[in-house]
N, C-alpha and C positions, 0 to 999 in steps of 0.2 A: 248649097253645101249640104252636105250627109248629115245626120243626128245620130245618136248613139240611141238606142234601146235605152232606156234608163232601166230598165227590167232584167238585162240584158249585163248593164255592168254592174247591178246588185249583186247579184247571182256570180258574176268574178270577184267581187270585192269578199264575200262571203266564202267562196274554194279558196283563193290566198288564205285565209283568215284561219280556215279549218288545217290546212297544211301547217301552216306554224305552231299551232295550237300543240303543246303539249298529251299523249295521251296519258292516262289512267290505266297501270297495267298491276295484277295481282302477284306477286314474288312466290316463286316455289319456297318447299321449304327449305332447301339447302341455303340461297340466297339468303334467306330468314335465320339461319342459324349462324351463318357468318358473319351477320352486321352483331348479332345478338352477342358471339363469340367476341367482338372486339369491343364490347362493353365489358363481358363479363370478366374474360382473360384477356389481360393487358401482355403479360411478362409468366416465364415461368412458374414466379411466386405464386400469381393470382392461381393455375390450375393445381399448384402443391393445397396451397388456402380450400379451394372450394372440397378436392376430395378429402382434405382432412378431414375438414368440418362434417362431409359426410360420412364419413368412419368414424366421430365422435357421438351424429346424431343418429347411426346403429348401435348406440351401446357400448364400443370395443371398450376397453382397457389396457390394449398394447396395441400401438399402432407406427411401422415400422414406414420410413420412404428413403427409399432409391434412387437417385439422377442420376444422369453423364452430360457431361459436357456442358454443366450451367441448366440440365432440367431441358437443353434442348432437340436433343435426341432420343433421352429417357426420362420419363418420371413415372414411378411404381410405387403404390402404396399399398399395404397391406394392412390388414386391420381382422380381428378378431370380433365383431359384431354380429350383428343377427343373420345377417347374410337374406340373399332374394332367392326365391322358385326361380325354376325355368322361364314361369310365364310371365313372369316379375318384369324380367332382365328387357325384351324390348319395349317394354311400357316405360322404363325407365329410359331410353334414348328417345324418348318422345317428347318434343315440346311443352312446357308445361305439366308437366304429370312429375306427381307427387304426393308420397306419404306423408307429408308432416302438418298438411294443411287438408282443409275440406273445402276453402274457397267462401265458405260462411262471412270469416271474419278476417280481413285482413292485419287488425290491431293486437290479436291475442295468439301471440306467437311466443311459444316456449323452444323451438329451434336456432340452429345456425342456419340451415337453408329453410327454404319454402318456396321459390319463386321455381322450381323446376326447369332449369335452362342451363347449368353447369356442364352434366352429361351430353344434352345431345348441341351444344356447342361446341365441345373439346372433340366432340366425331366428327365435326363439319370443318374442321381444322386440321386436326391431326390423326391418328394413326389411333384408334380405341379401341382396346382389348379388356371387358370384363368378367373373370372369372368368380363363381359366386356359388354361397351351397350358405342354404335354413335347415335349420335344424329340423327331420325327419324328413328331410328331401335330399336326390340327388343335386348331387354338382351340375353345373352347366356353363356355357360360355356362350360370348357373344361377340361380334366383330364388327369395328366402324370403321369407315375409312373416305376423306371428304364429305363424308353423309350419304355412305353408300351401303346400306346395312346387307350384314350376312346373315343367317339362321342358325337359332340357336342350335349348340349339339354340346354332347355331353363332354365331362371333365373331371380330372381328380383334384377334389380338394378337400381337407378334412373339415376346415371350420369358416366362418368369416366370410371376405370379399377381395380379390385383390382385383386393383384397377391399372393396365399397363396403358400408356400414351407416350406411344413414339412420334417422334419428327412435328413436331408440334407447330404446326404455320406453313407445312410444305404445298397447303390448299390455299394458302393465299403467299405466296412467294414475297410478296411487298412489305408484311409485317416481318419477316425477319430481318428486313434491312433497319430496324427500329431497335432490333436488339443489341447491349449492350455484349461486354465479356462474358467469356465463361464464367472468370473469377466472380465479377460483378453481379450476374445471373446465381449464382451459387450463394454469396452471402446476401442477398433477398431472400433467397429459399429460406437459409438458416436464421435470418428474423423471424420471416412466419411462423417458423415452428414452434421460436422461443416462445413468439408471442401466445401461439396456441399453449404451447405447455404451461405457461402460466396461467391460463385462464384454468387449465383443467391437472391441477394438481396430483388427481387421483389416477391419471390417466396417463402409460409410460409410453416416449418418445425416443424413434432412435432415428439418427439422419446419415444417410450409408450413401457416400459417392463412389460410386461403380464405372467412371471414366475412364476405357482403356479394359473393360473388362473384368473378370474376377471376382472376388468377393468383396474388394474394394477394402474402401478405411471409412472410420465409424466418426464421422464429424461433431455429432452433435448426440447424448446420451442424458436421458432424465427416466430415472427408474419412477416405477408411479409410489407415492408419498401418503406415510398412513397418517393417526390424529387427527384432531380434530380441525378446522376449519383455516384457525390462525397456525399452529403448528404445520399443517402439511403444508399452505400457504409461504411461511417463510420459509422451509427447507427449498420446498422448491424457487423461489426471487434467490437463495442465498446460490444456488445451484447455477441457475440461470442468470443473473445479471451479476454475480460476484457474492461471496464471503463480504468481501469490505461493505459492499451496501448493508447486505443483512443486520450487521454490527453497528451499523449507523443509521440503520431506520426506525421512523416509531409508528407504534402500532396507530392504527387508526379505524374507530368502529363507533359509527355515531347512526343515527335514524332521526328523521325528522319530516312528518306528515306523508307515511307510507312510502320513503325512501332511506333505503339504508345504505352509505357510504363506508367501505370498510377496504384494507390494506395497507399499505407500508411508506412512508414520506420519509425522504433523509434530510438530515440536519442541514442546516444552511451550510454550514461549515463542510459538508461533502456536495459540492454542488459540482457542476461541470461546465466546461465550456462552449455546449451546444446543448438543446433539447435531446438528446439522443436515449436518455436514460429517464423517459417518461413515458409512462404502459398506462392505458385509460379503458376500461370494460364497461360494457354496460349490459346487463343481466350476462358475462362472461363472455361475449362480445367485443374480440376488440376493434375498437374505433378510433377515429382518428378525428373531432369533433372542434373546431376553434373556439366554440363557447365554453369547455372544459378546460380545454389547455390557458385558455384564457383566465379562467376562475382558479386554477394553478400557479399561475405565474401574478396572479393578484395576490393569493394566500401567501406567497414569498416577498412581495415586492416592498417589504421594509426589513427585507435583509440581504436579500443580492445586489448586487451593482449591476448594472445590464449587460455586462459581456458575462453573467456566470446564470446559468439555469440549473432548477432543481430538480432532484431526481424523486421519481418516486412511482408507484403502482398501484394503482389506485381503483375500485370496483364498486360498481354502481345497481345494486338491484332494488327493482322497481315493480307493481304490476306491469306486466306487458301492454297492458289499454294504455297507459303513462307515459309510451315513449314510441315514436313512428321509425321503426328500422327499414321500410321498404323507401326510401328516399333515394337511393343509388342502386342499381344492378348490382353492383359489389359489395352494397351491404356493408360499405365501412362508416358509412358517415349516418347521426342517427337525430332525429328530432322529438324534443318533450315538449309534452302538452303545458310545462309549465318551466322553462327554462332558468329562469329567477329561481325558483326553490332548490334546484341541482345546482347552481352555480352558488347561493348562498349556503347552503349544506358544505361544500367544498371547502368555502375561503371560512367559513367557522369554525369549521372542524380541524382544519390544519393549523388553525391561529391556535387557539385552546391547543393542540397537541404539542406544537410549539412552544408554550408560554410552559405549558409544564415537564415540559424536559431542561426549565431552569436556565446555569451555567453549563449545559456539557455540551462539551463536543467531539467533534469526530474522532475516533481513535485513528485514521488516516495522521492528522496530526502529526503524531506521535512516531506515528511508523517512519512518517518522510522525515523528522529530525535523527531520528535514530539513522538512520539509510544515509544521511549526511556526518553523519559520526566515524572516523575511520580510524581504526586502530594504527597504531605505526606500523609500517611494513619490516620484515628483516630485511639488514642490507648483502646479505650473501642470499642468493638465489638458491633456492632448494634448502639452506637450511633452518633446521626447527627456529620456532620463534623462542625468543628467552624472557620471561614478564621478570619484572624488579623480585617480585618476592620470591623467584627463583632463585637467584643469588644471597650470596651471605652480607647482610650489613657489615659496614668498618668494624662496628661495635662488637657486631657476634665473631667477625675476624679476631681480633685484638683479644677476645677473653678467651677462643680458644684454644689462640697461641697464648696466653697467662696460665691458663688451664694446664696444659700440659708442662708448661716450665719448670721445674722441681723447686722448692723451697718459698716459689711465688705467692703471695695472696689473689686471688681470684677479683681480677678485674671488675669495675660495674659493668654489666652487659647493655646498661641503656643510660644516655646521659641524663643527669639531675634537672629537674624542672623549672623553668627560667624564675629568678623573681617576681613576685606581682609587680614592681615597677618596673621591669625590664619590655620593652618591645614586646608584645602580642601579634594573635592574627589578626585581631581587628585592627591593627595599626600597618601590620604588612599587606593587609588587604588592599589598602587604599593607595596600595602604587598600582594594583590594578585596576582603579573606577571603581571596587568594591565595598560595600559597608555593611558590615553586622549589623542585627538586632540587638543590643544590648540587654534589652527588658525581657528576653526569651526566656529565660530562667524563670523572672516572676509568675508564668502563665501558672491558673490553677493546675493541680495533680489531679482532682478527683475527676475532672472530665479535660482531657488532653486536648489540646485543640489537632493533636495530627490526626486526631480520629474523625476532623470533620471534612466534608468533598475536598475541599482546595486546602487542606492542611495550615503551621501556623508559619510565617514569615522566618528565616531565618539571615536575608540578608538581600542587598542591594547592587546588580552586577550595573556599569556603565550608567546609571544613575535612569535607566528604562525598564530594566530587567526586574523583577520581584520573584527571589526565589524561596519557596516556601516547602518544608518537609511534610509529605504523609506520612500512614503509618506504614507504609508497603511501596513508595518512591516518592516524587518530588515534583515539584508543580514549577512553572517557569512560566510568569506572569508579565504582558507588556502591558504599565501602568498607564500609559497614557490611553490605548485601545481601551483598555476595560474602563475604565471613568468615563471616555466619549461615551460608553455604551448606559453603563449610568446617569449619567444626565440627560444621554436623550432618550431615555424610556420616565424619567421623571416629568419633562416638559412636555412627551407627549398624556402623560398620566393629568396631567394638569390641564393641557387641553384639553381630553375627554371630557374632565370635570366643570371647568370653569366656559367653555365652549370655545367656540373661536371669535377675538375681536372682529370687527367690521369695519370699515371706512366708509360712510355715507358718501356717493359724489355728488357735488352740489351741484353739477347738471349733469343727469343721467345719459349717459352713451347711446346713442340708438345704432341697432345694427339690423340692415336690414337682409333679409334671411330666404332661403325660397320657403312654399307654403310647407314641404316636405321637413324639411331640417327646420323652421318652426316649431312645429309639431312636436317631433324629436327631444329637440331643445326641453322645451316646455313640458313636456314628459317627466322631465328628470328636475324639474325647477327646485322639486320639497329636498331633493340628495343635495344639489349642488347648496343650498341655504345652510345646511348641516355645515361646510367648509367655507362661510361667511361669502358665497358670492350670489346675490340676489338680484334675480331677471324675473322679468314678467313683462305678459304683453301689451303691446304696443298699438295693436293695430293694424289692418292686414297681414303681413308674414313678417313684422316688424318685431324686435324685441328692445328692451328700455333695460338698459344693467346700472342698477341703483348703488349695489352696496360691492365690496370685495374687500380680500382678505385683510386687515391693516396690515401683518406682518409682510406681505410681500412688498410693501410701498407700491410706489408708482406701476400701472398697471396697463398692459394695451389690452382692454377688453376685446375688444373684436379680435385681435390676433386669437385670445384666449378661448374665445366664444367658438372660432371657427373648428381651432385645435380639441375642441372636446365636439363639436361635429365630428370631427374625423372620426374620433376614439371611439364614436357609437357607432358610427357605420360600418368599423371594422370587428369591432368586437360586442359590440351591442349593448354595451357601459362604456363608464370614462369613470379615470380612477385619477385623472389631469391634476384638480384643484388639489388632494388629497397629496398625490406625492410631489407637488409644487410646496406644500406646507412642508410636507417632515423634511424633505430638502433643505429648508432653512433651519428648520428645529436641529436636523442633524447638523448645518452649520455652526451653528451658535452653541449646540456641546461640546462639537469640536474647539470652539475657542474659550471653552469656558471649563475645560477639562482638563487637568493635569498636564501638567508640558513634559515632553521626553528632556531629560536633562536634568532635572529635581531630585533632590536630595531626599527621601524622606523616612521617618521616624519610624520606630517599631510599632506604636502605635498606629501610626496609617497604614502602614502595609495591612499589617491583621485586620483591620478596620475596612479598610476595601475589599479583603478578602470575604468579610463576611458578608457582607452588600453583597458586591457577586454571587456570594450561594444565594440569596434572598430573592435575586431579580431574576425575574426571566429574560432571555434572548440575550443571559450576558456573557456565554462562549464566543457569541461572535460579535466583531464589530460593527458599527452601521451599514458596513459594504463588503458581510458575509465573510471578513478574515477574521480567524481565531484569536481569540483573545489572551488566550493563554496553551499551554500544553502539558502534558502531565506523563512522567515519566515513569514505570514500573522499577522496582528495585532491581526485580531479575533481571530486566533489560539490561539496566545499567552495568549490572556485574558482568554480563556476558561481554560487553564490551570493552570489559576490563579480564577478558579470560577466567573468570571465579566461576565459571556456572559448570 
């Protein structure tokens, strides 16, 4: 029988082998700008994002942008900046090339770009036209198209840069099946911009949809804003995210070891029903960062309930060496070299901002009770409205027919004042669940109490209500809200002081852990002791839990243990044991607070009136609803036709 060459089927086993083999092949650049393109530009927004940023970082101070159809046929920016030479314009559709960096240092970046790949991405995609002129040079242009570049030649233009990008994806056909609506496409657009306007106060925005042609309609308008830092700052948030925020936010401008936190947080009491109305910068940068947002919704998390988020705008500047912004192509998401000092900067500064805005709350409040206030309609359609004091009283009837009668004596015009033992209002009151303050007369003269925030008690509607006079309208107080909110700022005052009790277990829990979330664990061992629950190890990836909180009773530790794994791995703290406490705290004010239904004396009213001014976070409840509300006088009378 025959044998096989063993030399023979080496040498085949080896050509199969190479046939399958993968090769190694080097990408043009076009290929290279279109993978890079679908990092950099996701969605229209991203390309509106990048040329802003690059019209901000020439300097403009007006910078105008144009779409159709959702940004995906047109987007054109215009900008007043420094504008490029001729010889500028194709170095800038080149890979990597850029003025804002030397390549030295990647950490010490004072721009929005640096990474040079916006430009000649959006040519490898779409349809790129940049028209451009520096000062003491001509104009020039320049033309992309797939990454198909044209020669520059000349152009009129007086100042700046405008960048046109048509049909944005028609080089990769497949990304537009990912796009969303027009509409949809269009309000992304108008985020970014807000978002940028906000970072850059000084610097005016207008957003112009040109859909359909023409000069189009002016979507979005932020004139650039003068003063000084916090001034031009909140005209422009009051501009941009609302009047009502602006009126409800507080300032916020702290520094703590070469970080200074500064901008605008609304009161509990103006919160919302999604994160939507939360702006995070970092050196003007906006980001989008989970250890921020995270350190936000901790600085709130003993006054919203979990379906309500807080709003607010908030700015982080830092040396640049401090904070790694090259962590994403797009540049939204950003890492500090010391993430604990930015996250505790945040939840301190907004506590402190917090505790000294007292009792107040949101003038939203107010507005929505009013807004719920409805005059009487007329019952003839179209005709004028008739108020009481239009008409003539019986009394003024009745004197003016005496008046004229010949020989008559002239009627009283107003009837005589009841006896003191005769039925009053405070006795009439109380067919409607209402009660006087009786004692309100005795209040000192030389300092009124309606001159103080929450004014002085003047009576008691449905046995919940406390309403109490300013000097300038009236306050409407729910007693049982405000007292929860009193006692449980007193038992957490008491905790802080006196610490938190402990329960020794008399056999310790062992739970065992991988070596990773050990680790972890034990990391945070000295925080979680702070809220009486004491772990240590065990022994291999094992951990031993000795003590926990007494107030919570009975305890499944491991359930508990695992659940503050989680909280680290997503957020990189746990704030678990902490809001498992005031959960109970706020239980036990709730039952240890006034009950809606109570009768109570002039002296309690005023008496918790003044508490309230004293304490802080006592606008709102333990679960961020107002405590009270406070009504302006002119309000009132407009709703009474006086104004």
């Amino acid at each position: 029988m025959a044998t096989l060459d063993p030399q023979i089927s080496e040498n085949s086993v080896q050509q199969a082998t190479e046939a399958h083999r993968p090769v190694i092949r080097q990408l043009d650049d076009s290929a290279i700008n279109r993978i890079a393109a679908g990092e950099v530009v996701e969605r229209p927004a991203s390309a509106v994002k990048e040329l802003v940023e690059n019209a901000i970082d020439a300097g403009a101070t007006r910078i105008t942008v144009e779409i159709a159809d959702g940004g995906k046929t047109l987007i054109r920016v215009i900008d007043n900046g420094c504008g490029m030479t001729p010889e500028d314009l194709p170095l800038a559709l080149s890979r990597h090339a850029t003025s804002k960096i030397d390549g030295s240092d990647l950490l010490n970046i004072h721009t929005f770009g640096f990474r040079g790949e916006a430009l000649p991405s959006l040519g490898a995609v779409g349809r790129l036209t940049i028209t451009s002129r520096a000062e003491g040079c001509d104009a020039a242009q320049i033309r992309v198209a797939g990454g198909h570049l044209e020669p520059v030649k000349p152009a009129a233009l007086r100042q700046g840069t405008i960048v046109e990008l048509r049909d944005l994806f028609f080089a990769t056909p497949a990304r537009l099946k990912f796009m969303r609506t027009d509409r949809a496409e269009t309000q992304a657009i108008s985020d970014t911009v807000k978002r940028l306007a906000m970072a850059e106060p000084a610097v005016g925005f207008t957003l112009r949809d040109v859909s359909g042609g023409g000069e189009g309609r002016v979507t979005f308008r932020a004139d650039p804003m003068s003063g000084d830092l916090f001034d031009a700052l909140h005209g422009r948030l009051a501009h941009v995210i609302g009047r009502e925020f602006a009126e409800n936010a507080l300032k916020i401008d702290a520094t703590r070891e070469g970080i200074r936190l500064y901008g605008y947080a609304a009161l509990p009491t103006y919160s919302r029903g999604a994160a939507v109305t939360q702006f995070l910068f970092v050196n003007t940068r906006p980001v989008k960062d989970k250890m921020l947002t995270g350190a936000l919704r901790a600085a709130y998390m003993d006054f919203l309930s979990r379906d309500r988020h807080p709003a607010a705008a908030l700015f982080i500047d830092c040396d640049p060496t401090l904070v790694d912004v090259n962590v994403h192509p797009a540049k939204s998401e950003v890492r500090f070299r010391d993430p604990g000092l930015a996250r505790g900067l945040i939840v301190s500064s907004l506590r402190h901002a917090l505790a000294e805005a007292g009792h107040r709350a949101s003038s939203t409040v107010a507005g929505a009770t009013l807004g719920a206030m409805r005059p009487e309609q007329p019952t003839v359609t179209g005709a004028p409205r008739v108020y009481q004091m239009d008409r003539p009283s019986l009394g003024a009837r009745n004197s003016s027919y005496a008046a004229q009668a010949p020989g008559q004596p002239p009627a009283p015009s107003y009837p005589a004042p009841p006896p003191a033992e005769s039925a009053g209002f405070a006795e009439m009151s109380c067919a409607y669940s209402g009660r006087l303050v009786e004692d309100a007369a005795a209040e000192p003269e030389a300092h009124p109490v309606e001159d103080l925030p929450l004014g002085a008690a003047r009576g008691q509607v449905h046995e919940n209500y406390i309403i109490a006079q300013t000097r300038d309208g009236m306050v409407i107080v729910d007693q049982h809200a405000a007292h929860e909110r009193l006692v449980y700022e007193k038992l957490k005052h008491q905790m802080a002081e006196n610490g938190v009790a402990t329960q020794g277990l008399l056999i310790p829990e062992i739970v065992e852990l991988s070596d990773g979330d050990c680790a972890r664990l034990l990391g945070v061992a000295d925080d979680l002791a702070k809220f009486g629950l004491g772990i240590e190890a065990f022994g291999g990836s094992a951990v031993a839990v000795r003590e926990t909180p007494a107030i919570l009773g009975e305890v499944n530790a491991e359930a508990m243990i695992r659940d503050i794994l989680d909280e680290l791995a997503d957020q990189g703290e746990s704030q678990l044991v902490q809001a498992r406490l005031e959960a109970i705290l706020s239980r036990v004010a709730c039952h240890g607070s006034i009950r809606s239904g109570r009768r109570m004396r002039g002296e309690e009213m005023n008496a918790l009136l003044r508490e309230m001014e004293a304490t802080p976070h006592s606008g709102q409840c333990n679960h961020g609803r107002p405590t009270y509300v406070e009504l302006k006088l002119a309000d009132i009378e407009r709703l009474f036709g006086r104004s």
